[in-house]
C-alpha positions in Angstrom: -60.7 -29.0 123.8 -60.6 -25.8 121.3 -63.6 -23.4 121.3 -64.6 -24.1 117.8 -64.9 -28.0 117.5 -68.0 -28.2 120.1 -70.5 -30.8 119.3 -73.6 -29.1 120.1 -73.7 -25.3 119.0 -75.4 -22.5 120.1 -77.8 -21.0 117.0 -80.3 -17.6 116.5 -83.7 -19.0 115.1 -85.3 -15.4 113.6 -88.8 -15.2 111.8 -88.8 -15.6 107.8 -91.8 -13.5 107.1 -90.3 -11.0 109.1 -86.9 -10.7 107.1 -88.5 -10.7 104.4 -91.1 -7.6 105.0 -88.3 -5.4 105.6 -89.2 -5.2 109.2 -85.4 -4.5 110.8 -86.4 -3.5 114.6 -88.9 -5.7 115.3 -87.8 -9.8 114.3 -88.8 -12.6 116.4 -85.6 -14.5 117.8 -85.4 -17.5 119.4 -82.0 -19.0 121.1 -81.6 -22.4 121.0 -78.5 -25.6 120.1 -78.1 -27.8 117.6 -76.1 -31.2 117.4 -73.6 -30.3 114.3 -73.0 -34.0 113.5 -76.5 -35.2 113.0 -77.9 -32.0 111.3 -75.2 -30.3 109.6 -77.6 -28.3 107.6 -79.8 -25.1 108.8 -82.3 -25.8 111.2 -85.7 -24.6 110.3 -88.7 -24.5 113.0 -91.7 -23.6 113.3 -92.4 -20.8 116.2 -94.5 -18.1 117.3 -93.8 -14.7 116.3 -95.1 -12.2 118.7 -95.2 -9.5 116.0 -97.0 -11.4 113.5 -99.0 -12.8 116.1 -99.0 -16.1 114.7 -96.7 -19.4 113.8 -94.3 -19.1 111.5 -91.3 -21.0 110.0 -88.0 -19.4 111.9 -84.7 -20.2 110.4 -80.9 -20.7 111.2 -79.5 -16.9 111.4 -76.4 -16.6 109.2 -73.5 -15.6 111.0 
């Protein structure tokens, strides 16, 4: 089976409000898979970010 037609993926969740402050060192990532068939679109959740110290909505990194 080729590398690149895997089912289930592997995906970076990172912070929103943190991309878009500017902040560059310090943005909450979480590591996590995703079925490509039943959600072919980016996956958005909502997780706590240590440096904002509260929950926020972290979305599909693009790769």
């Amino acid at each position: 089976m080729a590398k690149g037609k895997d089912v289930r993926v592997r995906i970076i969740l990172e912070c929103t409000s943190c991309v878009r402050n500017g902040v560059t060192k310090d943005i909450s990532r979480y590591i996590t898979q995703k079925n490509r068939h039943n959600t072919p679109s980016q996956l958005e959740l909502k997780k706590f970010c240590r440096y904002c110290k509260k929950h926020t909505i972290h979305g599909e990194e693009k790769k």
